[in-house]
C-alpha positions as CSV (number, residue, x, y, z in Angstrom):
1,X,32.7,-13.3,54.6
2,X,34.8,-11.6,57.5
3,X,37.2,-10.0,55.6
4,X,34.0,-8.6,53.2
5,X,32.5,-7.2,56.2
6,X,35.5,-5.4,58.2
7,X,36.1,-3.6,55.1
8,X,32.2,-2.5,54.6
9,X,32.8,-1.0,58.6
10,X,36.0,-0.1,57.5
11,X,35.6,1.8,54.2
12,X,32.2,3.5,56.2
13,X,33.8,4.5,59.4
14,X,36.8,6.3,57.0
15,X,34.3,8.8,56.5
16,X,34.2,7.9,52.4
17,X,31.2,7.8,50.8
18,X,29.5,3.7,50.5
19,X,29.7,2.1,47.3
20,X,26.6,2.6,45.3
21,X,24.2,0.1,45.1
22,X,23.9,-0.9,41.4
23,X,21.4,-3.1,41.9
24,X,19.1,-0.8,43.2
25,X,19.6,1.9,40.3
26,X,19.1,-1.5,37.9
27,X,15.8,-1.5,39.6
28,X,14.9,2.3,39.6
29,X,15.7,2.5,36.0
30,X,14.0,-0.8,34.8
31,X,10.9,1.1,37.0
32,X,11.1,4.3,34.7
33,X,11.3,2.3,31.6
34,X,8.4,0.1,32.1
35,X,6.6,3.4,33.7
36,X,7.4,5.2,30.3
37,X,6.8,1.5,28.1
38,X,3.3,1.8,30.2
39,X,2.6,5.7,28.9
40,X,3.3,5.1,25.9
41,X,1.2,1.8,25.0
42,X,-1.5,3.5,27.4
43,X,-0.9,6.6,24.2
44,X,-0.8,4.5,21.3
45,X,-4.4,3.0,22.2
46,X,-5.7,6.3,23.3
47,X,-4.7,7.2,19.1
48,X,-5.9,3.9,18.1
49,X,-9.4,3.9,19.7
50,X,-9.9,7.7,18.8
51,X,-9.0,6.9,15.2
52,X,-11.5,3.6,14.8
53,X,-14.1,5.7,16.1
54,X,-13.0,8.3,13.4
55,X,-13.1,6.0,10.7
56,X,-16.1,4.3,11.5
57,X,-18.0,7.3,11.7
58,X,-17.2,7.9,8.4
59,X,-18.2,4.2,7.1
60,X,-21.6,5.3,8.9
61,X,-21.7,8.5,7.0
62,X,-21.9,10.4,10.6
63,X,-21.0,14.1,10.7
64,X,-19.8,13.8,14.5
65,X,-17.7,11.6,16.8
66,X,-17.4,12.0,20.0
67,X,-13.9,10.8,21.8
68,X,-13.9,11.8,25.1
69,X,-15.7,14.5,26.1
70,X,-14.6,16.4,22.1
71,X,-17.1,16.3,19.5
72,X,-14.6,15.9,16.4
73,X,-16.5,16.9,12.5
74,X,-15.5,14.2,10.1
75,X,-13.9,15.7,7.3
76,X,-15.9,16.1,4.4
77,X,-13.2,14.8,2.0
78,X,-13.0,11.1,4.1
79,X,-16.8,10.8,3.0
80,X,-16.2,11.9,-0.1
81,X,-13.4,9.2,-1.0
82,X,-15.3,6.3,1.0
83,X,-17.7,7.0,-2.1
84,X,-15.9,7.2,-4.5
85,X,-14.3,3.7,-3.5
86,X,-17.7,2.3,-3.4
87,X,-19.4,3.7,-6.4
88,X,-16.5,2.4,-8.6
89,X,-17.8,-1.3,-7.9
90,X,-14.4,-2.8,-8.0
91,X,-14.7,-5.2,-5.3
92,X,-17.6,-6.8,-7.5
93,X,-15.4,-6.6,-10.3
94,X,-13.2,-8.8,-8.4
95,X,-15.5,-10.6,-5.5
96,X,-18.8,-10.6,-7.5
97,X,-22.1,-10.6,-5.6
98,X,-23.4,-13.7,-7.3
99,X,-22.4,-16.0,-9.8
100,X,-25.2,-17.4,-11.9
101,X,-23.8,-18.7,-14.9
102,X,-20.5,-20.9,-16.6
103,X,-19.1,-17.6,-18.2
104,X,-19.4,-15.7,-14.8
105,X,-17.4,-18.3,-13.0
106,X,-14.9,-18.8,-15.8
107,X,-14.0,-15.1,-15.4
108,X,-14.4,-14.9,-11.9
109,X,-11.7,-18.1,-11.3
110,X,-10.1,-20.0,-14.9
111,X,-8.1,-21.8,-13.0
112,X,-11.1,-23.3,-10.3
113,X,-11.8,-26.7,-12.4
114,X,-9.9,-28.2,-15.4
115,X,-12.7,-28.1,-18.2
116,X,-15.6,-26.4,-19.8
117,X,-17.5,-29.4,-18.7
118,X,-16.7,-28.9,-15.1
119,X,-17.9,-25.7,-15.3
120,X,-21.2,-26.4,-16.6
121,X,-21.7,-29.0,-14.0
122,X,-20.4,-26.7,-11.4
123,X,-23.1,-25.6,-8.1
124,X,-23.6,-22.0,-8.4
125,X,-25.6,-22.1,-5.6
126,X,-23.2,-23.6,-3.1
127,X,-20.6,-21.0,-4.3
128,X,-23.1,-18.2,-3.7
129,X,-24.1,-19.4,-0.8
130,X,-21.0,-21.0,0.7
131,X,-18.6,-18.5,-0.5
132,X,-19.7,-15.1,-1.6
133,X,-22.7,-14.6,0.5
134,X,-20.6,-14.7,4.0
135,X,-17.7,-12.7,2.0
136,X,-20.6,-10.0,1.3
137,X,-22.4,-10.2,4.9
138,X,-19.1,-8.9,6.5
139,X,-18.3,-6.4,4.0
140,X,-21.3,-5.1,3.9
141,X,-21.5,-4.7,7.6
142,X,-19.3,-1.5,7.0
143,X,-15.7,-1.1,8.2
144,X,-13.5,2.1,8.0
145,X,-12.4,1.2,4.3
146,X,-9.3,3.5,5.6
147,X,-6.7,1.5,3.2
148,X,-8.8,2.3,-0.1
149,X,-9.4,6.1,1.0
150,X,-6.0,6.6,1.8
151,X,-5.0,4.5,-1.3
152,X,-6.8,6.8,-3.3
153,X,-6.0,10.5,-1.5
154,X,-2.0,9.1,-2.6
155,X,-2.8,8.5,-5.7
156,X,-4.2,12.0,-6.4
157,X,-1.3,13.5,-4.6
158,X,0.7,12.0,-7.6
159,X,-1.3,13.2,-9.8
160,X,-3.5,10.7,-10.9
161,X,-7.9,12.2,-11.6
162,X,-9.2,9.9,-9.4
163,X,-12.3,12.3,-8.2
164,X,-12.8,13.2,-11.8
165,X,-12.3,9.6,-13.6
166,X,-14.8,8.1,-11.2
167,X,-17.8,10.8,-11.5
168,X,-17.6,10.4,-15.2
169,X,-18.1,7.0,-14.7
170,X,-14.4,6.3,-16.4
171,X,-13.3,3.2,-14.3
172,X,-10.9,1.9,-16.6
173,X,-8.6,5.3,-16.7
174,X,-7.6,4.4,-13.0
175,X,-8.2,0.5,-13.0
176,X,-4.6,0.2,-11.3
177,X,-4.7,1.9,-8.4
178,X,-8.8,0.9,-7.8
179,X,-7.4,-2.7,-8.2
180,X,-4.6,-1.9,-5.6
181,X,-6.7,-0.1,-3.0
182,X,-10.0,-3.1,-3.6
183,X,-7.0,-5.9,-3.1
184,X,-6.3,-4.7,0.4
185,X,-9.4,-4.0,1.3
186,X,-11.0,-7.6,0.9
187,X,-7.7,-9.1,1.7
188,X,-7.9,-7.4,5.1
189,X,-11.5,-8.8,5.9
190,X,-10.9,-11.9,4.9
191,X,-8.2,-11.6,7.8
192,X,-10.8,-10.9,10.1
193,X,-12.8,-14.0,9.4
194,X,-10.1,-16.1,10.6
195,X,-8.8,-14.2,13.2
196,X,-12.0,-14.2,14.6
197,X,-12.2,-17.8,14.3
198,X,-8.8,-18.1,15.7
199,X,-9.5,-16.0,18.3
200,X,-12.7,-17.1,19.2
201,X,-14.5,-13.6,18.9
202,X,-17.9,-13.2,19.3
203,X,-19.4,-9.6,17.4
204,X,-17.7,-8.1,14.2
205,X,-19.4,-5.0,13.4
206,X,-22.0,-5.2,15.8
207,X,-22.8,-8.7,14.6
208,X,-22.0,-12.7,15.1
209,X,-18.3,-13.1,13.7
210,X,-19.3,-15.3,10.3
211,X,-17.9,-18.6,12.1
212,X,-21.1,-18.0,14.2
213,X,-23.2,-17.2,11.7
214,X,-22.1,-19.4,8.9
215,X,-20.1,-22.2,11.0
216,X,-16.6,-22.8,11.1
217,X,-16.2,-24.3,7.3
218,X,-17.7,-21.9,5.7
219,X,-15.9,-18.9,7.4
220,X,-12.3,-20.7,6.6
221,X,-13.2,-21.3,2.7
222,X,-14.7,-17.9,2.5
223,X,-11.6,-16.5,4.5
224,X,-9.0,-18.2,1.9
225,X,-11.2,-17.4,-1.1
226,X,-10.6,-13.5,0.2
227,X,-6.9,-13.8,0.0
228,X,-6.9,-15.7,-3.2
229,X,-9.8,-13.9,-5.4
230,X,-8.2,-10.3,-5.7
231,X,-5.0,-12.0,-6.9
232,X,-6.1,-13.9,-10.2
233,X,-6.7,-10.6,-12.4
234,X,-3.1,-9.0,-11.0
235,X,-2.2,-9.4,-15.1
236,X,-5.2,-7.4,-15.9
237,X,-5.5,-4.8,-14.0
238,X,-1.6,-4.4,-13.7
239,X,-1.0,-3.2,-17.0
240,X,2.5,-1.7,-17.0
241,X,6.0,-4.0,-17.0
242,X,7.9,-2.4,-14.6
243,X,5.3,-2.5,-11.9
244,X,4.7,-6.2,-12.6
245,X,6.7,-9.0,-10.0
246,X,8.1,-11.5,-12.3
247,X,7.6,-15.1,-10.8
């Protein structure tokens, strides 16, 4: 310990500069790093707040959204492709409404039960009610349906008549993509049934998460039906080979 300090007094009475202080740079830079690590995640919410106020103003079919103290005009073309998704009714075609009848829930699930007896015997009210009803009270709530919108801008970027096949009524033309942009778009809020479950939220939408609503068994069967349903018809609605997975 001597011998470390005579050379200290030594090396700073020679008139040479002190040794720097590593440590201490360690600590200035670690303090610019989480300053900048703080700027940034401060950014990325700023952008993430702005844009879910976007995006729900346009599930809300407003003109206007204010962020800050800016009054930002929703594109017209966002509305206009939020329609579009919606008036093709492919999330009925692959979460019906209601199922009132042995055919109905044969094409909705064939693999749910093992016969055509089970079927007939089968409680259409307890699967409307227990399943699709809580499926339809949070999708129906509204949302930003941003992943079907954008799903569909991409697809007319490659060329594909979305605008066109879906004002004519023409579902079938574009079934592929609808199926792909509908799949995330019920997958996603069936996420957000269990993770607000999980989480222990206590409003969706403006509303009681559906584990209040609904109670806790019905949001995590309703949840896993969401993840499951838009899968079955992937055969059907994925009609060319090279875009299939093989299993």
């Amino acid at each position: 310990m001597t011998l470390a300090f005579d050379e200290k007094v030594k090396t700073k009475g020679s008139g040479s500069q002190p040794p720097e202080d590593d440590d201490e740079d360690d600590v200035k830079d670690d303090q610019k790093s989480t300053s900048s690590l703080r700027d940034k995640n401060f950014f990325e919410k700023k952008l993430a707040s702005a844009a879910e106020k976007v995006f729900a103003a346009v599930a809300n079919d407003d003109d206007k959204v204010g962020i800050g103290n800016t009054q930002i005009v929703i594109p017209g073309f966002m509305k206009t492709y939020c329609k579009l998704f919606e008036d093709s009714g492919i999330m009925q075609a692959l979460l019906p409404r209601k199922i009132n009848s042995t055919q109905e829930l044969q094409q909705f699930n064939p693999y749910l039960l093992d016969g055509e007896a089970d079927y007939d015997e089968a409680d259409f009210e307890g699967i409307n009610e227990g399943f699709l009803e809580p499926a339809y009270d949070l999708l129906d709530a509204g949302g930003k349906r941003w992943r079907p919108v954008l799903g569909l801008m991409f697809a007319e970027c490659f060329g594909r008549d979305i605008r066109e096949s879906i004002e004519k009524g023409d579902f079938e033309h574009n079934n592929d993509i609808l199926y792909a942009c509908a799949i995330t778009e019920i997958i996603h809020n069936g996420s957000l049934i269990a993770d607000d479950l999980e989480d222990k939220s206590l409003m969706r939408r403006g509303m009681p998460c559906t584990y209040i609503k609904y109670g806790v068994d019905y949001a995590v069967n309703t949840s896993t039906l969401m993840y499951i349903a838009p899968i079955i018809p992937l055969d059907k609605d994925i009609k060319d080979a090279d875009k299939k997975q093989k299993f």
